[in-house]
C-alpha positions in Angstrom: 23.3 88.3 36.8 23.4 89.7 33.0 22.8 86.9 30.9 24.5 87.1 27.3 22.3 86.1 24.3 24.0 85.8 21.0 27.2 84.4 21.5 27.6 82.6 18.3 30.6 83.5 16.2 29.6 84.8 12.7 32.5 83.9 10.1 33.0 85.9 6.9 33.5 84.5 3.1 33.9 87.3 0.6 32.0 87.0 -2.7 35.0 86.4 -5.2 36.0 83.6 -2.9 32.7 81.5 -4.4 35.2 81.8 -7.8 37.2 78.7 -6.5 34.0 76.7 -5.6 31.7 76.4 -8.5 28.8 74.2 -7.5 27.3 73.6 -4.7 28.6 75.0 -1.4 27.6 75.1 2.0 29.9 75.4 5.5 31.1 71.4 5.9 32.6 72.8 1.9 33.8 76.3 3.0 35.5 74.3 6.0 37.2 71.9 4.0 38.8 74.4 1.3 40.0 76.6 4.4 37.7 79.3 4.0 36.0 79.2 7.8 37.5 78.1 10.8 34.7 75.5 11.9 31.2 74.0 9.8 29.5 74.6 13.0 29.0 78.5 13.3 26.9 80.6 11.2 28.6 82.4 7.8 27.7 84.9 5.8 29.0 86.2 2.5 29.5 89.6 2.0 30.6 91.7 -1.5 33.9 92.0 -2.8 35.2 91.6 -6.4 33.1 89.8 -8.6 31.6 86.0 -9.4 32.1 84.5 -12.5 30.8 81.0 -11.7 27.8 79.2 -10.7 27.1 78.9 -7.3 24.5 76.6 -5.1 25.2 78.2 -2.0 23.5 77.2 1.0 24.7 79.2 4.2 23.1 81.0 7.2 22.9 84.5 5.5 24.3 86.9 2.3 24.0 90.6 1.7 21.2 91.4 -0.9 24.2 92.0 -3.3 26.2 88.5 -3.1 22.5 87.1 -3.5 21.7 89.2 -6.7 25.1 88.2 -7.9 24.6 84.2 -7.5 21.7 84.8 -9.3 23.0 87.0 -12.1 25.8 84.1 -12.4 23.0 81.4 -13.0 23.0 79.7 -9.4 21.1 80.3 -6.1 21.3 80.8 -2.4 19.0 78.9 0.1 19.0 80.3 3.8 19.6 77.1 6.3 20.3 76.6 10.3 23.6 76.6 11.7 25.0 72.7 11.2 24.9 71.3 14.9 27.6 68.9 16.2 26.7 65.2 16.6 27.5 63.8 19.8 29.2 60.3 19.4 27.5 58.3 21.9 28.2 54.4 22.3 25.2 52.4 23.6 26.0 50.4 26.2 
């Protein structure tokens, strides 16, 4: 039996899409525009075109260059975990 490690979907956000989200964005905030498909798998932001706003963004990972451009733009990016789902459990 092979067992498969890794599985986890990785979603992409290009850099110029940060343009419509100035402020502080993470995946529940990339979910709700209708950049990613679901909060709950990891994203990372890769280059294309430029930013021109200020961006808190706080995803699972960046390439050195969307990272040097947040910063150039006067925000930051902060490496977190992959949200996980709550389970809604009645107590009974």
């Amino acid at each position: 039996i092979r067992r498969l490690e890794n599985l986890e979907c990785e979603q992409i956000v290009y850099l110029d899409h940060l343009n419509d989200l100035a402020g502080d964005v993470d995946n529940f905030r990339l979910f709700e525009e209708g950049y990613i498909a679901t909060p709950f798998h990891k994203v990372k932001v890769i280059a294309r075109g430029e930013l021109n706003e200020k961006v808190n963004l706080k995803v699972q990972a960046a390439s050195k260059s969307v990272v040097a451009a947040i910063e150039k733009a006067g925000g930051k990016f902060e490496k977190v975990a992959t949200p996980l789902k709550t389970s809604v459990k009645e107590d009974k």
